[in-house]
N, C-alpha and C positions, 0 to 999 in steps of 0.2 A: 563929308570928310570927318573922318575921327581924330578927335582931341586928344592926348591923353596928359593931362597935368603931372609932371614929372619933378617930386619934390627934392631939395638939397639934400644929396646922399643917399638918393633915395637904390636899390639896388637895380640894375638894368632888366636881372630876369622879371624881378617883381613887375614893373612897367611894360615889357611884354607879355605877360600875363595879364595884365589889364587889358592889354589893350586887342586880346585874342578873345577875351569874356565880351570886351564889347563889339566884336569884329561879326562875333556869333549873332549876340541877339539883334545883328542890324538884318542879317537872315539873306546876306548877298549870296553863299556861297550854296543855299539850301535855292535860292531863284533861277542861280546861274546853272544848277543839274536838271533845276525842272527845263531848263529852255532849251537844255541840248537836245532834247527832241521830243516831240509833237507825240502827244496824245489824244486820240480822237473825243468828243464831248459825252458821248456815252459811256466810254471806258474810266473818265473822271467820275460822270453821275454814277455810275455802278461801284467804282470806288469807294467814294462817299455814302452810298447806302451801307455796302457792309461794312465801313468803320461805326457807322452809326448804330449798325443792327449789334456789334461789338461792342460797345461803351455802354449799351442798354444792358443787354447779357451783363454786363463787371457789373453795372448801379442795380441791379437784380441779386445779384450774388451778396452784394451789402449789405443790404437789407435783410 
């Protein structure tokens, strides 16, 4: 469950914008699209190799 400490006077949007910054990084709504449907285990592994073959390409380009 999310908390948000809500100070005297504090304004309403600001306290909802808190509590949307921690709504994100709890990563329910990023779990809740992965689960609406099924991915086979190869189509993840193959995923996962070209993000990776990607991020090597950028830390190459850095340098």
């Amino acid at each position: 469950m999310i908390v948000v400490p809500v100070k005297e006077g504090e304004n309403i949007e600001r306290a909802l914008k808190k509590f949307k910054r921690k709504f994100e990084k709890t990563g329910v709504m990023k779990e809740l699209r992965a689960r609406q449907q099924f991915d086979k285990p190869s189509v993840l592994k193959r995923l996962a190799h070209e993000r990776a073959v990607y991020v090597q390409q950028l830390r190459r380009v850095e340098e």
